[in-house]
Each structure stands twice: as structure tokens, then as C-alpha cells.
PQR file with spaces between the fields and no chain letter, atoms N, CA, C, O and H, PARSE charges and radii, in Angstrom:
ATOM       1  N    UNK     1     315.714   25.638   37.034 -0.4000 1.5000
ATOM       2  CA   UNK     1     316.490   24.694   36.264 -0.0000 2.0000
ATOM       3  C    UNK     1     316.629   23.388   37.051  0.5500 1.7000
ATOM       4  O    UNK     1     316.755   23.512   38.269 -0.5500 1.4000
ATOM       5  N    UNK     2     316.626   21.990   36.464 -0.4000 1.5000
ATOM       6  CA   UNK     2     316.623   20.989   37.068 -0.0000 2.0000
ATOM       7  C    UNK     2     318.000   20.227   37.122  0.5500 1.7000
ATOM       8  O    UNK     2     318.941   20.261   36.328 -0.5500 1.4000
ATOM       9  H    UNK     2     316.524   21.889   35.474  0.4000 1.0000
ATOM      10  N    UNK     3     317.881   19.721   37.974 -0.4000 1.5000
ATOM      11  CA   UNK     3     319.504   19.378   38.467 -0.0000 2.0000
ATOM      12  C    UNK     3     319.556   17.719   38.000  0.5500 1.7000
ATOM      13  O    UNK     3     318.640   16.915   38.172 -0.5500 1.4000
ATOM      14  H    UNK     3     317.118   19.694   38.619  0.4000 1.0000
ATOM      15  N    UNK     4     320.573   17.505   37.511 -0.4000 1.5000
ATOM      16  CA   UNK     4     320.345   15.805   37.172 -0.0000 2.0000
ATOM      17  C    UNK     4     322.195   14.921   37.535  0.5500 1.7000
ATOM      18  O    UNK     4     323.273   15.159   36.991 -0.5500 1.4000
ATOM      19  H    UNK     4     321.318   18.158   37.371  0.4000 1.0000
ATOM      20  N    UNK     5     321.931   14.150   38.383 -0.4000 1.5000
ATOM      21  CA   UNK     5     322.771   13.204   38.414 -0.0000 2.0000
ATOM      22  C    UNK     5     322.990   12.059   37.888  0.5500 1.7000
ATOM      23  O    UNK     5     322.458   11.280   38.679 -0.5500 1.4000
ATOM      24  H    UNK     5     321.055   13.956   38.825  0.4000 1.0000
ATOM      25  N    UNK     6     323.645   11.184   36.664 -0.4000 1.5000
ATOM      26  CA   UNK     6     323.880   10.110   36.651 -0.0000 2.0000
ATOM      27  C    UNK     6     324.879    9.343   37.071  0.5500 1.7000
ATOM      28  O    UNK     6     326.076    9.585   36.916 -0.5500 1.4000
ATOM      29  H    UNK     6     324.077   11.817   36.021  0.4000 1.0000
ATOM      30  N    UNK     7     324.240    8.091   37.792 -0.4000 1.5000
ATOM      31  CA   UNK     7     325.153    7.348   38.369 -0.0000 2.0000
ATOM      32  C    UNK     7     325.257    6.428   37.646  0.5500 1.7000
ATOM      33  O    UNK     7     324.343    5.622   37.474 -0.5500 1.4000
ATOM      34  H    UNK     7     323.268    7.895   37.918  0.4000 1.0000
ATOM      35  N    UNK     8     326.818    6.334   36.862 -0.4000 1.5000
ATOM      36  CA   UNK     8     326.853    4.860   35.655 -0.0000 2.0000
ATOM      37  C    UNK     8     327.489    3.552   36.264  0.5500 1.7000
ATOM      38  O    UNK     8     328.314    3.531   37.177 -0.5500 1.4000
ATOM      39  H    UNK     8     327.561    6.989   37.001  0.4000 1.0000
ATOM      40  N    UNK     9     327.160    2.873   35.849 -0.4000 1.5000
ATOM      41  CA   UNK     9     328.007    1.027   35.707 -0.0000 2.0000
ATOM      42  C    UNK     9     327.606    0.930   37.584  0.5500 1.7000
ATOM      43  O    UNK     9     328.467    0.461   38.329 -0.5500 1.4000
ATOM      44  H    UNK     9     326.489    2.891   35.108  0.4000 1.0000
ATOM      45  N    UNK    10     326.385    1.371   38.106 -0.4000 1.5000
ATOM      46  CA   UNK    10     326.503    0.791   38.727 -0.0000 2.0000
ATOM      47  C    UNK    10     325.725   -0.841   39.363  0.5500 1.7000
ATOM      48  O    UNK    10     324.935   -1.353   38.569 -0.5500 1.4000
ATOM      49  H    UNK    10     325.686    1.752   37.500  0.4000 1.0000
ATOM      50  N    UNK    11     325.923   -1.503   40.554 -0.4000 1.5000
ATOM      51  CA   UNK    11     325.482   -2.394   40.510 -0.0000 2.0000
ATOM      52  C    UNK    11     324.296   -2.329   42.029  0.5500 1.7000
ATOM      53  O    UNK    11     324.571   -2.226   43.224 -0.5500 1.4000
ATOM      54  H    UNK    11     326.565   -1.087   41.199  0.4000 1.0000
ATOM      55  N    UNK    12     322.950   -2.440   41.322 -0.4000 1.5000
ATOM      56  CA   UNK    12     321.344   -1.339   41.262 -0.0000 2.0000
ATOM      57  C    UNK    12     320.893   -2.985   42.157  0.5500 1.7000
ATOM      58  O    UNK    12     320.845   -4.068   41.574 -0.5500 1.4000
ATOM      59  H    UNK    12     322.727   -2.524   40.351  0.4000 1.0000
ATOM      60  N    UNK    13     320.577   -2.756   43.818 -0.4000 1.5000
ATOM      61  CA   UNK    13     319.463   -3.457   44.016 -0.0000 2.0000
ATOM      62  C    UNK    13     318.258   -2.846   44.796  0.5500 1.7000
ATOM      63  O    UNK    13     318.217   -2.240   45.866 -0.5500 1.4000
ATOM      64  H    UNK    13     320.616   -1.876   44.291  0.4000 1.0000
ATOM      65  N    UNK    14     316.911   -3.348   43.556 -0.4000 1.5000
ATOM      66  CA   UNK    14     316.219   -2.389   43.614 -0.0000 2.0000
ATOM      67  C    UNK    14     315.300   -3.560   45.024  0.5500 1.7000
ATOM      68  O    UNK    14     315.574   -4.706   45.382 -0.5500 1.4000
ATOM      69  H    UNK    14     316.944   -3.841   42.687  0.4000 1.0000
ATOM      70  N    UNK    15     314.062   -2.486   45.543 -0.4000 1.5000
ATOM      71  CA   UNK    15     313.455   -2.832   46.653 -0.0000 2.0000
ATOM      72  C    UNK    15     312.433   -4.317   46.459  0.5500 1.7000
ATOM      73  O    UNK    15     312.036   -4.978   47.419 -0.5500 1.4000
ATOM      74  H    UNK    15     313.840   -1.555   45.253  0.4000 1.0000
ATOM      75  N    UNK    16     312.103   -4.671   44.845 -0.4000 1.5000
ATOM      76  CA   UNK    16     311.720   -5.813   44.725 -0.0000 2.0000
ATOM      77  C    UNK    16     312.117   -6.136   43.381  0.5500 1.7000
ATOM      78  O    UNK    16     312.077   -5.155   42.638 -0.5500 1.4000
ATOM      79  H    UNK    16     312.425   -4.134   44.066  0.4000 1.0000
ATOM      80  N    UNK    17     312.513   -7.282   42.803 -0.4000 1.5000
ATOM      81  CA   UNK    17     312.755   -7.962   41.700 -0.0000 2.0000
ATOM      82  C    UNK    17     314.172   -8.052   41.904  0.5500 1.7000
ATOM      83  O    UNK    17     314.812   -7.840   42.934 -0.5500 1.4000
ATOM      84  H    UNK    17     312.545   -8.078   43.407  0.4000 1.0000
ATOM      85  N    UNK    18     314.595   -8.426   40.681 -0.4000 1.5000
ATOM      86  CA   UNK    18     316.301   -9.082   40.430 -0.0000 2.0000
ATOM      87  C    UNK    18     317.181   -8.249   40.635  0.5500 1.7000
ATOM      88  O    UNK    18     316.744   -7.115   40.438 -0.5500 1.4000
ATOM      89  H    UNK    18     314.076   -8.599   39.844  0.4000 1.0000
ATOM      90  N    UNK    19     318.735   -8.280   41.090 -0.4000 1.5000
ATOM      91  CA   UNK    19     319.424   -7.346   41.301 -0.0000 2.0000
ATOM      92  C    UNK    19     319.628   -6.833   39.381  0.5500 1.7000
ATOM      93  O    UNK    19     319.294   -7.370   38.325 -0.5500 1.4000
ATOM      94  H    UNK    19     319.090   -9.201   41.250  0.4000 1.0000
ATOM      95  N    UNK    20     320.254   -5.706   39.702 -0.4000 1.5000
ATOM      96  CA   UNK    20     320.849   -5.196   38.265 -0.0000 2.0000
ATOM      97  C    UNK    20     322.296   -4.904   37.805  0.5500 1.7000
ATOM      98  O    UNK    20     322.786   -3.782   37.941 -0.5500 1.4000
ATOM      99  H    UNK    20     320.524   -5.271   40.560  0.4000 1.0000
ATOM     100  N    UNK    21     323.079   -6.109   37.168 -0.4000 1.5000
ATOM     101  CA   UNK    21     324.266   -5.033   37.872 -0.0000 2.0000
ATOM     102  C    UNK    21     324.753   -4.558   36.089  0.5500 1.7000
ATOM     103  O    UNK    21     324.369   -5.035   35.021 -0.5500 1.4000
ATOM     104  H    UNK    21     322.681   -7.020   37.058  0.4000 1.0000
ATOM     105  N    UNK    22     325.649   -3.538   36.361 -0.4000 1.5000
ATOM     106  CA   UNK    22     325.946   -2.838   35.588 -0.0000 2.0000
ATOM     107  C    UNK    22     324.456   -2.028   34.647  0.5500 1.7000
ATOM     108  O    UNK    22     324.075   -2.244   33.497 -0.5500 1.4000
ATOM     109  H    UNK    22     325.961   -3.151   37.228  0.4000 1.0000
ATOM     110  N    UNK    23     323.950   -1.159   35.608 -0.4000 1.5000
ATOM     111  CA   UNK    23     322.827   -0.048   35.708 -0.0000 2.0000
ATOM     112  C    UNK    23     323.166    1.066   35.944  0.5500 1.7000
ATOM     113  O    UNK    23     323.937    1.226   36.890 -0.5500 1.4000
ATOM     114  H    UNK    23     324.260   -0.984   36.543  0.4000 1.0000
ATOM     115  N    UNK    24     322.784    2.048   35.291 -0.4000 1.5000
ATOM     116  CA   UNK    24     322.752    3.554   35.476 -0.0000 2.0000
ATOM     117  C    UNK    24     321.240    3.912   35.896  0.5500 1.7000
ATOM     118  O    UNK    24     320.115    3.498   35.617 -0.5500 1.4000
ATOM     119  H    UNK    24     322.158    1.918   34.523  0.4000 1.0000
ATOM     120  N    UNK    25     321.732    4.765   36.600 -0.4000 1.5000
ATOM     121  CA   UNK    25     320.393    5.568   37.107 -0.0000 2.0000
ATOM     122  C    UNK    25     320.408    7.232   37.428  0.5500 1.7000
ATOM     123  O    UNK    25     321.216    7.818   38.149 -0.5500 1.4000
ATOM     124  H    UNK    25     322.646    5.102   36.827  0.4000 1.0000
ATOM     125  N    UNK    26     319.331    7.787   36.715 -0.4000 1.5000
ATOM     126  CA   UNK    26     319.347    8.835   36.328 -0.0000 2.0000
ATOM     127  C    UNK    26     318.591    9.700   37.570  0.5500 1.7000
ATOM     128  O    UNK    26     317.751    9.098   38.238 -0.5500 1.4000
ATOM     129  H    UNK    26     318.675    7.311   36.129  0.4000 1.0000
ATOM     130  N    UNK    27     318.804   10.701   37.787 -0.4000 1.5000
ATOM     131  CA   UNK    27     318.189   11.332   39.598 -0.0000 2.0000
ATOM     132  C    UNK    27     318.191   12.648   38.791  0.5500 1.7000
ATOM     133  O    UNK    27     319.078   13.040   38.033 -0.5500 1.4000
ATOM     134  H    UNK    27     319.487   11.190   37.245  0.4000 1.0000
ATOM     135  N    UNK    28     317.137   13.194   39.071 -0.4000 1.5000
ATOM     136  CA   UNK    28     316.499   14.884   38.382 -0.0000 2.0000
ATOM     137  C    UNK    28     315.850   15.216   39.863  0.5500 1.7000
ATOM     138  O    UNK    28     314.934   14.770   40.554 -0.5500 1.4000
ATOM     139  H    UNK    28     316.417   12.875   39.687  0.4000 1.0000
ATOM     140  N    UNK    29     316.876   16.284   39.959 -0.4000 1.5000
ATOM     141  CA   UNK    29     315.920   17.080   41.874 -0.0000 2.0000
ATOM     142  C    UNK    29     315.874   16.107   42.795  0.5500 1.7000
ATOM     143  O    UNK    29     314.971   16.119   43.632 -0.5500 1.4000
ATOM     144  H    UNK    29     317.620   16.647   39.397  0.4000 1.0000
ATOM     145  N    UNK    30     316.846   15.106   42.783 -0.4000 1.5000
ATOM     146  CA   UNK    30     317.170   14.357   44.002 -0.0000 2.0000
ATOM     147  C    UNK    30     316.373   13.023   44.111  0.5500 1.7000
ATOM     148  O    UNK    30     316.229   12.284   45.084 -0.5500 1.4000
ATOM     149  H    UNK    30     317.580   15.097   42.103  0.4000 1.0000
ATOM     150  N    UNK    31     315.830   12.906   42.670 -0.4000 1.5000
ATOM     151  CA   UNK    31     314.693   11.651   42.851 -0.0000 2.0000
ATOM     152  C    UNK    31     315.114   11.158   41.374  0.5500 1.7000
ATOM     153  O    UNK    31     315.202   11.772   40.311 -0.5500 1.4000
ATOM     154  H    UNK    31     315.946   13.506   41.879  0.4000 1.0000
ATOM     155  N    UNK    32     315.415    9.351   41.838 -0.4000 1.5000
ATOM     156  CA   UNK    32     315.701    8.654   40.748 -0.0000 2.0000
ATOM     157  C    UNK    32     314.145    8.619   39.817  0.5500 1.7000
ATOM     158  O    UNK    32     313.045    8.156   40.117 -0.5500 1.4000
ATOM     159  H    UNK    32     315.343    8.851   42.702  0.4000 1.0000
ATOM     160  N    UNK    33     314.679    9.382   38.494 -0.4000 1.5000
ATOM     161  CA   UNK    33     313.707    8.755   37.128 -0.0000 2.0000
ATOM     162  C    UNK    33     313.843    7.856   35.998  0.5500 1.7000
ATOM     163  O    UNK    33     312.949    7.666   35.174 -0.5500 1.4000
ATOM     164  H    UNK    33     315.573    9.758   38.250  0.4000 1.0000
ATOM     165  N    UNK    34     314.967    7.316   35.982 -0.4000 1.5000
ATOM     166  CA   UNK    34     315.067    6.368   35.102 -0.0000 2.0000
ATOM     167  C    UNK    34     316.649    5.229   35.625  0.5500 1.7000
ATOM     168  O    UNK    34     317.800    5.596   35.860 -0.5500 1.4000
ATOM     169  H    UNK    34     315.694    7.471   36.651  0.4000 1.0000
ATOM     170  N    UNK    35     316.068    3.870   35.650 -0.4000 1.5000
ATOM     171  CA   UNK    35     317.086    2.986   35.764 -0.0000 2.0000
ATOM     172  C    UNK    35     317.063    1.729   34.756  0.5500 1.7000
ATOM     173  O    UNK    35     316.289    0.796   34.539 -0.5500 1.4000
ATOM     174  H    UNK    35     315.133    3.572   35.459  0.4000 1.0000
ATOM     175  N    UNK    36     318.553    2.264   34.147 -0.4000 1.5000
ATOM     176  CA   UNK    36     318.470    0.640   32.999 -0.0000 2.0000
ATOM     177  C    UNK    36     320.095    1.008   32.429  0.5500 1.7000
ATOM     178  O    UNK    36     320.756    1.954   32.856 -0.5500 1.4000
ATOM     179  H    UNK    36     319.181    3.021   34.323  0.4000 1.0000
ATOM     180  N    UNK    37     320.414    0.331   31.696 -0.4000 1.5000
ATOM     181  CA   UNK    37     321.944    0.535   31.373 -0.0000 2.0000
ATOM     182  C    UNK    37     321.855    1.263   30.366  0.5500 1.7000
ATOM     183  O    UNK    37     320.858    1.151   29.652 -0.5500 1.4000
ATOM     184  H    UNK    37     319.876   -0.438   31.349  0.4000 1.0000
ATOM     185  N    UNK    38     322.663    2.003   30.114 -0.4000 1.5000
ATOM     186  CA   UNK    38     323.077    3.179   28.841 -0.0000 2.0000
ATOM     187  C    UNK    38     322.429    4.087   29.276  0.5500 1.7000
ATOM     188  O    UNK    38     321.249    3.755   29.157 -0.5500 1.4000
ATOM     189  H    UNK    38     323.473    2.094   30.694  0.4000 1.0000
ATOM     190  N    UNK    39     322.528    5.383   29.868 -0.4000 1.5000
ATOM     191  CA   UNK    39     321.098    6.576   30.577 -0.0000 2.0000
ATOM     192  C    UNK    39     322.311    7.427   29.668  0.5500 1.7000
ATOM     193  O    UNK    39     321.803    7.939   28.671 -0.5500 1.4000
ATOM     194  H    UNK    39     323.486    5.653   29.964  0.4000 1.0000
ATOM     195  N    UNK    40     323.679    7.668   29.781 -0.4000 1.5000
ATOM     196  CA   UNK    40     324.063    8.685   29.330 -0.0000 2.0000
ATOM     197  C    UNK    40     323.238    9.640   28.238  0.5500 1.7000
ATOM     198  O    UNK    40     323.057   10.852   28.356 -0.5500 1.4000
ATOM     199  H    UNK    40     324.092    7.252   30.591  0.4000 1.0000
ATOM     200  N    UNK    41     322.731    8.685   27.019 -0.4000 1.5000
ATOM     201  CA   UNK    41     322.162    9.710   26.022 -0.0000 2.0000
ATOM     202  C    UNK    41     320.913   10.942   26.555  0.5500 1.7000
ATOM     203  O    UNK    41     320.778   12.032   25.999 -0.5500 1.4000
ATOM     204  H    UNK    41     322.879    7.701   26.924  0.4000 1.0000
ATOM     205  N    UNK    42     320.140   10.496   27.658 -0.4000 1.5000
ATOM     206  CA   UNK    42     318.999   10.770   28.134 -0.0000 2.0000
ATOM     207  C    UNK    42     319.147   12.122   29.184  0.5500 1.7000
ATOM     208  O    UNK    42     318.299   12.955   29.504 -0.5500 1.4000
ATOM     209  H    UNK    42     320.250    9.611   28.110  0.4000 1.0000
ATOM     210  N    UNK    43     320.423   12.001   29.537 -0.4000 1.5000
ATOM     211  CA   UNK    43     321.461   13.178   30.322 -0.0000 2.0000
ATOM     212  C    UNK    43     321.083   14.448   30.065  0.5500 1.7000
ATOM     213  O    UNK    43     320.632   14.322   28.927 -0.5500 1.4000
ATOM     214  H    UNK    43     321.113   11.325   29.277  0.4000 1.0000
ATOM     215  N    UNK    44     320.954   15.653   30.368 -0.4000 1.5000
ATOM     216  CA   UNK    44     321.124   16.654   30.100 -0.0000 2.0000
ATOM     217  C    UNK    44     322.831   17.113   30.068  0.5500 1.7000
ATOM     218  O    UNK    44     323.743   16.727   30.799 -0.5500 1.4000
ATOM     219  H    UNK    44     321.320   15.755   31.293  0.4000 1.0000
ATOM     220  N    UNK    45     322.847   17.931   29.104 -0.4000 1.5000
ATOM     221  CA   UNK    45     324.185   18.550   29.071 -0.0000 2.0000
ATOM     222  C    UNK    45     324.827   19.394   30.636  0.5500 1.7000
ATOM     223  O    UNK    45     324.062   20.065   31.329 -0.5500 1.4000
ATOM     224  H    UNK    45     322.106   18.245   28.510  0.4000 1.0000
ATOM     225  N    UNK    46     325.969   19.250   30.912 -0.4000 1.5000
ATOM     226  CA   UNK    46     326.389   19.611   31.887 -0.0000 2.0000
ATOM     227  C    UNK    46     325.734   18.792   33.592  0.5500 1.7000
ATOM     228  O    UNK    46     325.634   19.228   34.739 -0.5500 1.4000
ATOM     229  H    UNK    46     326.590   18.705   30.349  0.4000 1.0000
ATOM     230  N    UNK    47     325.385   17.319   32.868 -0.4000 1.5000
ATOM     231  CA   UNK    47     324.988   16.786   34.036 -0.0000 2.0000
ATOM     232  C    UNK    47     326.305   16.143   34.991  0.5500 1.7000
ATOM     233  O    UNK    47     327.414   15.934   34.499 -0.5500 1.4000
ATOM     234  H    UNK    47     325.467   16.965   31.936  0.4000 1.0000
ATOM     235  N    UNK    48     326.112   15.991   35.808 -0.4000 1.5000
ATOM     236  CA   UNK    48     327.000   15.745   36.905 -0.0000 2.0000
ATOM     237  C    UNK    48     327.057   14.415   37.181  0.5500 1.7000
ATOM     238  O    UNK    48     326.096   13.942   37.789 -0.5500 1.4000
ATOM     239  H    UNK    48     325.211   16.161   36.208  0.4000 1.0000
ATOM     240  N    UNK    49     328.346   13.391   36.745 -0.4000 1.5000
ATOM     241  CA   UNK    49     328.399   11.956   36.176 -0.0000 2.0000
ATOM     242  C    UNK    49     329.033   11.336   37.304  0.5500 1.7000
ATOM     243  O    UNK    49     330.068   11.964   37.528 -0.5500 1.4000
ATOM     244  H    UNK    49     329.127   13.775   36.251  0.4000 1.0000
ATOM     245  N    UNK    50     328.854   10.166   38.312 -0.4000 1.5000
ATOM     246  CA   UNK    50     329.197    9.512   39.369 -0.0000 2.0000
ATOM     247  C    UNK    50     329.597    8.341   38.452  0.5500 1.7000
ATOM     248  O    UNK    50     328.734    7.843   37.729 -0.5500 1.4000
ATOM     249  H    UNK    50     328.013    9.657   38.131  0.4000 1.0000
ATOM     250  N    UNK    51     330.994    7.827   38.443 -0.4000 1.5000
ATOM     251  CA   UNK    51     331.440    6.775   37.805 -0.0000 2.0000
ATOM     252  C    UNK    51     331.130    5.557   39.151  0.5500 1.7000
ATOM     253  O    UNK    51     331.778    5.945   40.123 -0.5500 1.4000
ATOM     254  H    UNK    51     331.695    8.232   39.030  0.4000 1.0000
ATOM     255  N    UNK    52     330.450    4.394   39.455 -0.4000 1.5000
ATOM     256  CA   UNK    52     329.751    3.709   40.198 -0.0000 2.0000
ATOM     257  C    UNK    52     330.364    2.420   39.893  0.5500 1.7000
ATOM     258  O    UNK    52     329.964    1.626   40.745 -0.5500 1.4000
ATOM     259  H    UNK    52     329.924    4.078   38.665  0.4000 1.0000
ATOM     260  N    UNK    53     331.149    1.850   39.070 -0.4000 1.5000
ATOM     261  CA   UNK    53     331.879    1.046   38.735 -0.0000 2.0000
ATOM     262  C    UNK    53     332.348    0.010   39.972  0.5500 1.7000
ATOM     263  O    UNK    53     333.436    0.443   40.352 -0.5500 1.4000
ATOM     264  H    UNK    53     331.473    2.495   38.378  0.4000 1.0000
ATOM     265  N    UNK    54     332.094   -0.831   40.532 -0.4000 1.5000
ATOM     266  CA   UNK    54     332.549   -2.038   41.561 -0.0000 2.0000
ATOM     267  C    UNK    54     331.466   -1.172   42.582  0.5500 1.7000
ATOM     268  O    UNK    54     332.113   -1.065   43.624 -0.5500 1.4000
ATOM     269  H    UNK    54     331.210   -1.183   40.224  0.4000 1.0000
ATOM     270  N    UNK    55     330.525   -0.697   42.733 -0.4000 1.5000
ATOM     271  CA   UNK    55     329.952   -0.019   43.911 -0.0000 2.0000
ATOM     272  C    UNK    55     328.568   -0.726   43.648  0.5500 1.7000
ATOM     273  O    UNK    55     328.379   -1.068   42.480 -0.5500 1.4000
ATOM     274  H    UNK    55     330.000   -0.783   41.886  0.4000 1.0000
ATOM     275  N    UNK    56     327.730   -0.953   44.417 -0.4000 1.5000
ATOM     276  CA   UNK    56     326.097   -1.074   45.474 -0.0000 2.0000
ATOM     277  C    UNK    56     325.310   -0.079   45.654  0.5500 1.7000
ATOM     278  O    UNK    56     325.417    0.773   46.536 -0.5500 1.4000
ATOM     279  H    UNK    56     327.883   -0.676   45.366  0.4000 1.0000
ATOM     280  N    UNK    57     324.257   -0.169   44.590 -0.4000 1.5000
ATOM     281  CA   UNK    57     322.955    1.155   45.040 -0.0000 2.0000
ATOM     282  C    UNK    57     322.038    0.409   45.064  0.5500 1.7000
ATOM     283  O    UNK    57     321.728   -0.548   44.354 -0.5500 1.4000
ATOM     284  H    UNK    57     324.169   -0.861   43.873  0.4000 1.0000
ATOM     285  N    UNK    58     321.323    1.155   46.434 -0.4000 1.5000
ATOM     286  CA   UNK    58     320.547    0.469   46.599 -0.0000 2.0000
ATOM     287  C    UNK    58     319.211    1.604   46.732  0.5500 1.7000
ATOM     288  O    UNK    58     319.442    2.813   46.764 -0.5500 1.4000
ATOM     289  H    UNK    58     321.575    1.932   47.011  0.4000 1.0000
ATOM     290  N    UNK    59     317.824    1.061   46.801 -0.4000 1.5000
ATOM     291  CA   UNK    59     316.840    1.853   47.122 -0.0000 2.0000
ATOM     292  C    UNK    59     316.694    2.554   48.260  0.5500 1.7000
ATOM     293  O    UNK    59     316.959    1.601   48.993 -0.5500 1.4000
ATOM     294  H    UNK    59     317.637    0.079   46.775  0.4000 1.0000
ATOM     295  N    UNK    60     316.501    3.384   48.972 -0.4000 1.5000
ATOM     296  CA   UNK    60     316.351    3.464   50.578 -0.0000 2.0000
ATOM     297  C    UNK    60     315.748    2.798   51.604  0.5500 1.7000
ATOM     298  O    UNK    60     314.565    2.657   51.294 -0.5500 1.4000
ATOM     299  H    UNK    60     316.286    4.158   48.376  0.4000 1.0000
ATOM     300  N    UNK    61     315.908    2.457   52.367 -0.4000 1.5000
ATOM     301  CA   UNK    61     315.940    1.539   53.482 -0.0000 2.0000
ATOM     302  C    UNK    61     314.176    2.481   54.297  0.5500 1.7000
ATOM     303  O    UNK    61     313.759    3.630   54.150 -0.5500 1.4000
ATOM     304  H    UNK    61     316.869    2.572   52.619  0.4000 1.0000
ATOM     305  N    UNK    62     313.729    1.524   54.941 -0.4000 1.5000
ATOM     306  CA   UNK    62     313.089    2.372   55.878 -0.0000 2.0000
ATOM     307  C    UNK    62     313.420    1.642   57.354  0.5500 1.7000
ATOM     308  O    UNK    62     313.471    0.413   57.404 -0.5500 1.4000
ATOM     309  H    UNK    62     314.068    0.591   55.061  0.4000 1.0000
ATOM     310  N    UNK    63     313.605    2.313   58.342 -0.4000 1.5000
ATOM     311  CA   UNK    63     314.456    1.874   59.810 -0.0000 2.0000
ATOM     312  C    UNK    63     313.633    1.106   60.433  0.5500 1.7000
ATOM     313  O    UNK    63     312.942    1.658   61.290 -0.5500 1.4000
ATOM     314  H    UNK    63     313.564    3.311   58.302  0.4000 1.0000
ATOM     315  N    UNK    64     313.438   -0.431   60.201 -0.4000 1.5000
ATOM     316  CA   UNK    64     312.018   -0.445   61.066 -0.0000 2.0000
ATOM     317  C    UNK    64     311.883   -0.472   62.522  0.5500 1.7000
ATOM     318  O    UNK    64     310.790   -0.697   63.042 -0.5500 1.4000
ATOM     319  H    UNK    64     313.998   -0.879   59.505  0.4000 1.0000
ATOM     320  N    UNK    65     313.142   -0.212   63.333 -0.4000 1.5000
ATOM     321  CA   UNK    65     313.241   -0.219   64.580 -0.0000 2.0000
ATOM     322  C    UNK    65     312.732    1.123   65.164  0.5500 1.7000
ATOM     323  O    UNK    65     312.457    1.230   66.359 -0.5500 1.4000
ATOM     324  H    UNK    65     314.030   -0.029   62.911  0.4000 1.0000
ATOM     325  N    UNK    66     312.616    2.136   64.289 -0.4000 1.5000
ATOM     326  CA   UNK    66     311.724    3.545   64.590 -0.0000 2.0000
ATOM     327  C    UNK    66     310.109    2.801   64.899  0.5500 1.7000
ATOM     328  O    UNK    66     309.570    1.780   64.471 -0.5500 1.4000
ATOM     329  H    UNK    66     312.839    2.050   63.318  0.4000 1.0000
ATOM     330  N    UNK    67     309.714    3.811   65.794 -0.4000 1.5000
ATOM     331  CA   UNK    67     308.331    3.440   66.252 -0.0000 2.0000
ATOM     332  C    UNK    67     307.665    4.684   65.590  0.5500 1.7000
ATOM     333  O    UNK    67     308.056    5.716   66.135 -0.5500 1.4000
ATOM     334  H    UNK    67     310.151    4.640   66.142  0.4000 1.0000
ATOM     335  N    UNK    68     306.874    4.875   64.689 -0.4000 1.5000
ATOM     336  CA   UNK    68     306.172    6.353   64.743 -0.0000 2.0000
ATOM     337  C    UNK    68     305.200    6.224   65.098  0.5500 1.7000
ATOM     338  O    UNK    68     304.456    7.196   65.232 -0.5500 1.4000
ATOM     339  H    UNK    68     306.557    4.036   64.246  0.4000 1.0000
């Protein structure tokens, strides 16, 4: 069974283009699949809802001070 988080109203800057604010973004197994405003309908039932309201998401960072 797949696990899905939405995070609503929040304010989305993604790794290239314009910030987004007031964006939901939808995460199935720990990996965002859909970002745009209104995701609730797209939800699975019994999904697990992060109210994101005045908050900053952002894409993940990569450290560039790591040497690999």
C-alpha cells in the first residue's frame, strides 16, 4: 500500500523557475509527485495532511562542501 503525504498552502521554492507560493505538494513513498495548488482532490483517502500555511519548502539541497 502506498503512503501519501500532502503538504497544503504551502510556500514551494522549487530548484529552478519562479517561487510558488500558496502550493501543495503531493509525496507518495517519500517522493514528491505532484506540485500545483488544489492537490487535495488527487489525495488518497486517509492521506496524512501537513497544514504548511506561512511555512518554506523547498527542494533538497545538495552540500557542496562534501567532497565525494
Amino acid at each position: 500500500m502506498q503512503r501519501q503525504v500532502l503538504v497544503r498552502n504551502a510556500h514551494v521554492v522549487p530548484g529552478s523557475g519562479p517561487e510558488l507560493p500558496g502550493t501543495d505538494v503531493l509525496c507518495t513513498d517519500g517522493v514528491s509527485t505532484a506540485v500545483a495548488p488544489g492537490l487535495g482532490a488527487r489525495a488518497a483517502p486517509g492521506c496524512e495532511v501537513i497544514d504548511a500555511t506561512g511555512l518554506t519548502m523547498t527542494a533538497g539541497f545538495v552540500d557542496a562542501d562534501r567532497h565525494v
